[in-house]
Wavefront OBJ file of the C-alpha trace (Angstrom):
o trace
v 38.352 94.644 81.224
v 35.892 94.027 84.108
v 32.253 93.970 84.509
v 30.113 94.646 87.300
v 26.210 93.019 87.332
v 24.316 93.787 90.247
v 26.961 94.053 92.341
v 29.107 91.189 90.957
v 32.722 91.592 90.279
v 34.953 89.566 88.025
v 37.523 90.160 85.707
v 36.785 88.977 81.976
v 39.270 88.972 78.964
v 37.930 89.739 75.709
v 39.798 89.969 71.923
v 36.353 91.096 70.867
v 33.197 93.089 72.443
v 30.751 95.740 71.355
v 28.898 97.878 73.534
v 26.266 100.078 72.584
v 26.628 103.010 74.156
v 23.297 104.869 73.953
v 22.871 105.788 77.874
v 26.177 104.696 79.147
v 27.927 107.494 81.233
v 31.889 107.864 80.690
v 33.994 108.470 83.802
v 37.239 108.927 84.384
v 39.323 109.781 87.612
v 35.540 110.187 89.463
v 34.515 113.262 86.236
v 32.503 113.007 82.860
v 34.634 111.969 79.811
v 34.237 111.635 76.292
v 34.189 108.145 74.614
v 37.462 109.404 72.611
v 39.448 108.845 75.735
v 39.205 105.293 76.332
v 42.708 103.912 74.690
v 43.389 100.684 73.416
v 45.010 98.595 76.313
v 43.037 100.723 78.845
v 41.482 99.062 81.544
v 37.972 99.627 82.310
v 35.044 99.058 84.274
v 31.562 98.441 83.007
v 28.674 98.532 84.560
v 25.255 96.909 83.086
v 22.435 94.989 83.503
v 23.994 91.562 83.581
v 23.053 90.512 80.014
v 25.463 89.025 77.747
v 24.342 88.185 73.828
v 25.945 85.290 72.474
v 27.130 86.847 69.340
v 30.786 87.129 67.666
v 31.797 89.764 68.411
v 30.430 89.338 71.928
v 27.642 92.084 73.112
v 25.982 93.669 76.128
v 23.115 94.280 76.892
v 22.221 97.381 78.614
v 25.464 99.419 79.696
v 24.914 101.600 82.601
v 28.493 103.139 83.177
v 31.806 102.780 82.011
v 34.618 103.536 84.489
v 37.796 104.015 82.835
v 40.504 102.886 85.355
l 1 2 3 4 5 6 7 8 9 10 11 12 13 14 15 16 17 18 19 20 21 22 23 24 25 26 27 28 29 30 31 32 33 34 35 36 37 38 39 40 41 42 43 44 45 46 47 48 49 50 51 52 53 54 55 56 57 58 59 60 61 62 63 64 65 66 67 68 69
C-alpha cells in the first residue's frame, strides 16, 4: 500500500487500516472505478491530507484519491 501527503512518497505496510471514503475518488488504469474493485492483495495508492489517527485499526484522515495500481 502507499500513501502520498503533499507530495510525499513512501511505501507503508499495514495488516490493518480504515479509510473513510466519503469524497475519495476511485481510479483505476487513469478511469473512475467502483470501490468493489479494489481486491485483497491489490496494491494501491492513496492520496490524503497527511493525517494519520492513532487508532487500532489505524485511520486516515481525509482521503483525497485512491489509485488502484
Amino acid at each position: 500500500m502507499y500513501f502520498n501527503s503533499e507530495s510525499r512518497f513512501s511505501e507503508f505496510s499495514a495488516q490493518a487500516s480504515t479509510i473513510l471514503l466519503s469524497s475519495a475518488k476511485i481510479i483505476k488504469n487513469g478511469e473512475k472505478a467502483r470501490f468493489s474493485e479494489i481486491k485483497v492483495g491489490d496494491r494501491i495508492k492513496i492520496t490524503y491530507d497527511g493525517t494519520v489517527l492513532y487508532t487500532y485499526p489505524s485511520m486516515l484522515g481525509r482521503v483525497y484519491e485512491i489509485d488502484i495500481l
